[in-house]
C-alpha positions as CSV (number, residue, x, y, z in Angstrom):
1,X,-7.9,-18.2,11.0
2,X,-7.8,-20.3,14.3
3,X,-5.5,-23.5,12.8
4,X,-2.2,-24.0,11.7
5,X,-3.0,-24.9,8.0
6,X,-5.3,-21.4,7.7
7,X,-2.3,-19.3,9.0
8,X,0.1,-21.2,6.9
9,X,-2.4,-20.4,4.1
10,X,-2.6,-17.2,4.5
11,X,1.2,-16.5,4.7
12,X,1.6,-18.9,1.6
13,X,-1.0,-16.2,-0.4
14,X,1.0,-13.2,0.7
15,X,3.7,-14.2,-0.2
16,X,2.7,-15.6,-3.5
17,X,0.3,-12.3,-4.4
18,X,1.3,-9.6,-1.6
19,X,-2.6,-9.6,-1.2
20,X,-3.1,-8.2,-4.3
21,X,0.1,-6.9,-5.3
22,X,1.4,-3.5,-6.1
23,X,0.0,-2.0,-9.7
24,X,2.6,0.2,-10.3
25,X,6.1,-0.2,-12.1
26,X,8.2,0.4,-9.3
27,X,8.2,-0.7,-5.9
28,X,9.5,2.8,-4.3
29,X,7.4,5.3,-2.6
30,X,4.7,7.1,-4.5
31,X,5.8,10.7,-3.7
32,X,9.2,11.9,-2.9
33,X,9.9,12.0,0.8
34,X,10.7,16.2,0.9
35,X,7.4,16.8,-0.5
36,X,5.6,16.7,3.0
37,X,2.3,15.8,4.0
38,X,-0.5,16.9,1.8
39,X,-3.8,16.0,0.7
40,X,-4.8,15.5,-2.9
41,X,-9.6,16.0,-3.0
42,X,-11.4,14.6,-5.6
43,X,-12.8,17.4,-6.7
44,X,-8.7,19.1,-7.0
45,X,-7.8,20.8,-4.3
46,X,-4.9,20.1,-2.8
47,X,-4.0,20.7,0.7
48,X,-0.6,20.8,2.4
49,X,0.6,20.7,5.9
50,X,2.8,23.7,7.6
């Protein structure tokens, strides 16, 4: 993106599709914000912080 019209473009797609969009119902965080840092394996295992 070097010229005016590509930048203006690209902000005009963003804010037409958020670059994609979000797929779920609601536009709020995923997880509560007590739950804490964690991390959620493929295979199940899930690891927390702390």
């Amino acid at each position: 993106m070097n010229t005016t019209k590509e930048l203006e473009g690209a902000f005009s797609e963003y804010q037409r599709t958020r670059f994609g969009g979000w797929p779920f119902d609601r536009q709020g965080p995923v997880h509560a914000r007590d739950r804490g840092r964690f991390a959620s394996y493929p295979d199940g295992r899930l690891e927390t912080g702390g």
